[in-house]
N, C-alpha and C positions, 0 to 999 in steps of 0.2 A: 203195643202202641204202634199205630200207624206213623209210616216216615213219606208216604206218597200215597197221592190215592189215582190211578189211571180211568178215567171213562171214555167210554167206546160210544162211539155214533150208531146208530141215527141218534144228534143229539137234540136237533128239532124236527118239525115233520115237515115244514116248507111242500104242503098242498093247498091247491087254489082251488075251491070247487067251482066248477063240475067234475075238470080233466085234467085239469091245467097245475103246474108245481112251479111252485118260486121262491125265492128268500125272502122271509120276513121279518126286519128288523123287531120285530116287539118278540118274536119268538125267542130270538138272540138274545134278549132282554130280559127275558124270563128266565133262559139257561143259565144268564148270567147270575142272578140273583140267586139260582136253585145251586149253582156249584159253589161261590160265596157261601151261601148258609149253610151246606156241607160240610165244607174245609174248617170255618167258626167251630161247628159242633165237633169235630173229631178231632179241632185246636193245631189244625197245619195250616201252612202258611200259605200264600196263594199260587206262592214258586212253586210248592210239592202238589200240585194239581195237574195232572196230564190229561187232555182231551183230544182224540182221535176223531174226526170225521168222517160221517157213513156216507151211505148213497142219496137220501135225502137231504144231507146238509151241502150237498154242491149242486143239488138239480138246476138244470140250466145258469149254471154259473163258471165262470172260467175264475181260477185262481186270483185274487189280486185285482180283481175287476171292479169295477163301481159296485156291484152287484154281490160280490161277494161278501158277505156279511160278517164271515168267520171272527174277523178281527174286531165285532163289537161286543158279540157276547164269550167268546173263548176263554180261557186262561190265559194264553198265552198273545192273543191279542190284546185284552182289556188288561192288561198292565200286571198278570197275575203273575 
């Protein structure tokens, strides 16, 4: 029985085509929804979810920033 489950970034891809890379709230939205359904299915809580951020999930974003998304779709932003 799982007691935590850790995910490693890249947790969205935050690319803007042609060149360009940004944060996308809906993508945040999506991971959200995808680590939720996860946690339900293996019946842990949303506290035992750890999510680590890659290099796509900060592209052009400074921590803490209007900009930075983390804290909408994360664990441990969205209230997990």
């Amino acid at each position: 029985m799982l007691c935590a489950l850790l995910i490693t970034g890249d947790l969205v891809d935050a690319k803007t085509p042609p060149e360009g890379s940004q944060q996308h709230e809906e993508e945040w939205q999506a991971y959200e929804r995808a680590w939720r359904q996860l946690a339900q299915s293996a019946q842990l809580p949303a506290s035992a979810i750890l999510d680590l951020r890659g290099n796509h999930d900060v592209f052009d974003t400074l921590r803490n920033s209007p900009q930075d998304c983390l804290p909408i779709g994360s664990s441990a932003g969205a209230g997990g």
